[in-house]
C-alpha positions as CSV (number, residue, x, y, z in Angstrom):
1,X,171.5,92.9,65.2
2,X,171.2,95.2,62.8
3,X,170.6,95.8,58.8
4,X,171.8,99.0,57.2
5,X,172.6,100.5,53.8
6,X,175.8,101.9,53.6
7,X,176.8,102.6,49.9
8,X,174.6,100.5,48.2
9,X,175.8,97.5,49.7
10,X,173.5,95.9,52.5
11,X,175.1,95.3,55.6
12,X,174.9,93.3,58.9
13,X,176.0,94.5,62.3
14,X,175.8,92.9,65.1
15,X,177.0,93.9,68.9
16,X,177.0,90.1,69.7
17,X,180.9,89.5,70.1
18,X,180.0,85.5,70.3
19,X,178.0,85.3,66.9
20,X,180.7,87.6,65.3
21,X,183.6,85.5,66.2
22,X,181.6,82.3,64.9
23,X,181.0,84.3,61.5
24,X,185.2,85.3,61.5
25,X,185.6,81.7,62.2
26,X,183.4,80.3,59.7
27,X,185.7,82.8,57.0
28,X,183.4,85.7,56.9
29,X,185.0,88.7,56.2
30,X,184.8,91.6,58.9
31,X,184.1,94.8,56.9
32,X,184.4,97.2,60.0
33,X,183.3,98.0,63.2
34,X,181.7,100.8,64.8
35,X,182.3,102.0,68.3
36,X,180.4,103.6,71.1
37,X,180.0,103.8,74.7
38,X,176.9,102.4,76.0
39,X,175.3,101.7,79.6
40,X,175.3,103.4,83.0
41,X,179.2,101.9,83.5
42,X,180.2,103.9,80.5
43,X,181.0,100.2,78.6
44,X,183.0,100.1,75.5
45,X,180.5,98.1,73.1
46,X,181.7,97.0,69.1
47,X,179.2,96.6,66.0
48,X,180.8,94.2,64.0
49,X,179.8,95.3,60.3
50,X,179.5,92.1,57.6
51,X,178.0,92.0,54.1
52,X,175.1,90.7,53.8
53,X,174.8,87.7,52.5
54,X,172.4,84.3,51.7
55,X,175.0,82.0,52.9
56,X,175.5,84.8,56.1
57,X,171.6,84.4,56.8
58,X,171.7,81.4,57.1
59,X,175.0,81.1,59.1
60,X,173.0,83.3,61.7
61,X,170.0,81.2,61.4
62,X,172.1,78.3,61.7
63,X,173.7,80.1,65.2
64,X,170.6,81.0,66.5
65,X,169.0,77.1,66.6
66,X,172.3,76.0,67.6
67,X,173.1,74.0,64.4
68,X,176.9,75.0,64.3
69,X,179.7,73.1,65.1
70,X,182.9,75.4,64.6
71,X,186.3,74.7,66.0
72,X,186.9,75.6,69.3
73,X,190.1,77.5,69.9
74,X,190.0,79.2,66.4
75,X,186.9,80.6,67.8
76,X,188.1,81.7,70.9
77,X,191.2,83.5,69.3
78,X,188.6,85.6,67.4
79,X,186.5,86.5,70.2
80,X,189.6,87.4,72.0
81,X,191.2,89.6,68.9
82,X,187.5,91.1,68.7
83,X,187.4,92.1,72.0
84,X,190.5,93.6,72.3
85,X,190.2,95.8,69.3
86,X,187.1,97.1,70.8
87,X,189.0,97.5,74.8
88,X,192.3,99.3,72.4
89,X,190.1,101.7,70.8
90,X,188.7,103.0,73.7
91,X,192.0,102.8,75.7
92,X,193.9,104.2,73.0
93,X,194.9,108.3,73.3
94,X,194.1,108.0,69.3
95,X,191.3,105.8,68.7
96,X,188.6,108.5,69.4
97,X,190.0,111.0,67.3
98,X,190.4,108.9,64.1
């Protein structure tokens, strides 16, 4: 997880595809993602970009003691759609030129 400034606005990434499908789920908004390659197995890996927020701190705080009950196949939808968008970019003859 990680915090950045990117035009004045602080952002969340994360590379977790689990907490960013809860935080979709629980109707916060995706601002972006940024792609790379990581790992000896050349592995496609998304960092799913969110504003940072009080009520997204505490969403992740919420996820990481395992206080959150979210509904189950609107999650998995998400963490499919996520995971695909990552897989497409990198399978796509125009995702690495954008």
């Amino acid at each position: 997880m990680v915090k950045e400034k990117e035009t004045g606005e602080d952002i969340f990434s994360t590379r977790d595809l689990y907490l960013a499908a809860t935080l979709i789920t629980l109707k916060f908004p995706m601002i972006g993602v940024d792609f790379a390659i990581e790992g000896t197995r050349s592995k496609p890996v998304g960092y799913f970009k969110f504003e940072e927020s009080v009520p997204l701190r505490d969403a992740r705080q919420k996820y990481l003691s395992g206080l959150l009950a979210i509904e189950p196949r609107a999650f998995t939808t998400n963490m499919h759609a996520l995971k695909a968008e990552v897989v497409n970019y990198f399978n796509s003859p125009h995702g690495k030129n954008e």
